[in-house]
C-alpha positions in Angstrom: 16.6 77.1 61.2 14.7 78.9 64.0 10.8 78.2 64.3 9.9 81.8 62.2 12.3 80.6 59.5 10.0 76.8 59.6 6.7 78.7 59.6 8.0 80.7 56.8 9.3 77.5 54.7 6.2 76.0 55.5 4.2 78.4 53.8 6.3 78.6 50.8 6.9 74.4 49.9 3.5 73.3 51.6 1.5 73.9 48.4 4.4 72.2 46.2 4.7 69.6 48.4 0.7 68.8 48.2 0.9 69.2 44.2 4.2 66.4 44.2 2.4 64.1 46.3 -0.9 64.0 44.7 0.5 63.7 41.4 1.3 60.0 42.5 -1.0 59.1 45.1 -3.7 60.9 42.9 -5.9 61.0 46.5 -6.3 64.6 48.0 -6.5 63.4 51.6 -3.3 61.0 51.5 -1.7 63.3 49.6 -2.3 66.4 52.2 -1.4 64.3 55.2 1.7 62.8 53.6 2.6 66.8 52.7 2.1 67.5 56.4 3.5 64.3 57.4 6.6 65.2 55.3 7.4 68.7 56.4 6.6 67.8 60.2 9.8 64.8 59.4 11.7 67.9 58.2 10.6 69.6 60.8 12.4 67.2 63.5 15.2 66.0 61.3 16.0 69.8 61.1 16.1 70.1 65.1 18.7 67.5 65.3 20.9 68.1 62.2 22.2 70.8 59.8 20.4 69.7 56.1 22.2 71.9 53.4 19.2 71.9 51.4 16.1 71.4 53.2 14.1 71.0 50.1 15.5 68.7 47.9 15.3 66.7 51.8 11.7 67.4 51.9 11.0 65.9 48.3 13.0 63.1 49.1 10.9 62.5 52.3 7.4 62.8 50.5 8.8 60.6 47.7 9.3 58.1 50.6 5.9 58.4 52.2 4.3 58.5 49.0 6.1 54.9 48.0 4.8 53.9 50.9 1.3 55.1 50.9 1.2 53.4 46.8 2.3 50.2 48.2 -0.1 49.9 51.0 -2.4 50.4 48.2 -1.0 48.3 46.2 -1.2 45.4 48.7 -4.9 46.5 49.7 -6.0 46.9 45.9 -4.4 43.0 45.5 -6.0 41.5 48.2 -9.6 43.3 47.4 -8.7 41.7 43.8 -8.4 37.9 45.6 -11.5 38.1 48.1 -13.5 39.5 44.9 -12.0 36.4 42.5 -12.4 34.2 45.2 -16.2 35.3 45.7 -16.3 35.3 41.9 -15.7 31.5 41.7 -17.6 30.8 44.6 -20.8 32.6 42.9 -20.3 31.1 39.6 -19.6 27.1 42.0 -23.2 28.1 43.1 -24.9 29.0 39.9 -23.5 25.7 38.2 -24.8 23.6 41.2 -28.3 25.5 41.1 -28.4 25.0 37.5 -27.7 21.0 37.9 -30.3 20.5 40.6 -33.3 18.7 40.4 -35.1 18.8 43.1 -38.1 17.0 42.2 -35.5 14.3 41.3 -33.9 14.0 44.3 -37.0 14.8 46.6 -39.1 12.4 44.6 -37.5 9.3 45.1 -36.6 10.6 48.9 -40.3 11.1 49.5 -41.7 7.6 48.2 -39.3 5.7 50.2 -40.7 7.6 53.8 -44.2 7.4 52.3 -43.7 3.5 51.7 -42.0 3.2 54.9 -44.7 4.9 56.8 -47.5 3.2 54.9 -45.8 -0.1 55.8 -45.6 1.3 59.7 -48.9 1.9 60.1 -52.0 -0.6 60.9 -53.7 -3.1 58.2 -57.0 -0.9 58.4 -55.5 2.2 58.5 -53.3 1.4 55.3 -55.6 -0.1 53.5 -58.5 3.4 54.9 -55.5 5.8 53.3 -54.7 3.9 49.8 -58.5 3.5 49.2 -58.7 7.2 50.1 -55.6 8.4 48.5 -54.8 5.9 45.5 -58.0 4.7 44.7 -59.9 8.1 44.7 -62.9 6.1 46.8 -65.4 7.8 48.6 -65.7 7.6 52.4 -69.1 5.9 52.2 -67.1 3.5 49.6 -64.6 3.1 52.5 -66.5 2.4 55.3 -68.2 -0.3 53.0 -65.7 -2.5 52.1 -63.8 -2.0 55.4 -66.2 -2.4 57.5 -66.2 0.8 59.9 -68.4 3.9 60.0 -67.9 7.3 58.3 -66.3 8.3 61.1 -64.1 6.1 61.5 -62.7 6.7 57.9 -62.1 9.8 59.1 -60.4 8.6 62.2 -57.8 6.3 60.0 -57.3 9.1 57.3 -56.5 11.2 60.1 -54.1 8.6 62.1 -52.6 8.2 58.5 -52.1 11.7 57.6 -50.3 12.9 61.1 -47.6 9.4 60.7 -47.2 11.0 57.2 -46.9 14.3 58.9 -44.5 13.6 61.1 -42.5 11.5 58.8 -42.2 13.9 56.2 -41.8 16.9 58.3 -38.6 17.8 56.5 -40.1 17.7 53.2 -43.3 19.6 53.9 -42.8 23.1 52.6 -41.4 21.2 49.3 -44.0 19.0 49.3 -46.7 21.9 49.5 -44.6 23.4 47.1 -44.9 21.4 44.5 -48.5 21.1 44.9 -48.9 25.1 44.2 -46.7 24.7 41.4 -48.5 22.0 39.9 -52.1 23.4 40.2 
């Protein structure tokens, strides 16, 4: 078959060969390129070789490509199915585990332990300043009183308390402050 005699059959089976294709890929593009793709193989295997009936060769060749193109989806479509049940399970692993937290459980008893720790650190007068302040809902005047120190210095223990507490609890802070909001 001479060039003229390819444009020619071209012309003629291009349209069926779109048609056959897309009626199993059901995708226009893949089933334009594999009607191109198919006639272009006909194309070249015609060059080389006498076919006896070039389109029954031609339907055989897009039945091929499409087969191909269908399991390349097939395998695509599969392994989009498997990332999307795997993400699945790992959404629904992270619901559950959202669901069974407590924070202020686990926080709670996290905090008290670093706050007793800390109180324990930190000097007689300073302690005893902070749980007077803090525990005891005493006044600064009260303070100084019974300790023994000026306003002032109240304020300079509360403050040497509160920074130890800062530091200490420096991981806890936003939750802390948190929970204050929430509670108010």
């Amino acid at each position: 078959m001479d060039i003229f005699n390819f444009d020619d059959f071209y012309q003629r089976y291009y349209k069926r060969a779109l048609l056959f294709a897309k009626s199993y890929v059901h995708d226009l593009w893949a089933a334009e390129d594999i009607a191109s793709g198919s006639l272009i193989s006909l194309w070249e295997v015609m060059r080389k070789n006498d076919i006896q009936n070039p389109p029954a060769f031609l339907f055989s060749i897009i039945k091929n490509k499409s087969i191909d193109y269908l399991r390349h989806e097939l395998i695509h479509q599969e392994a989009l199915t498997n990332m999307s049940e795997v993400g699945l399970r790992e959404l629904h692993t992270r619901i559950t585990t959202l669901e069974a937290c407590d924070p202020e459980k686990i926080y709670t008893e996290d905090i008290k332990r670093i706050l007793e720790r800390t109180l324990q650190s930190l000097p007689e007068k300073t302690r005893k300043v902070f749980v007077m302040s803090r525990y005891q809902n005493r006044s600064k005047n009260e303070i100084a009183e019974v300790v023994g120190v000026t306003v002032k210095g109240v304020d300079y223990h509360l403050s040497k308390a509160m920074k130890c507490l800062r530091v200490n609890l420096k991981d806890y802070l936003l939750i802390i402050i948190s929970f204050l909001f929430l509670n108010n």
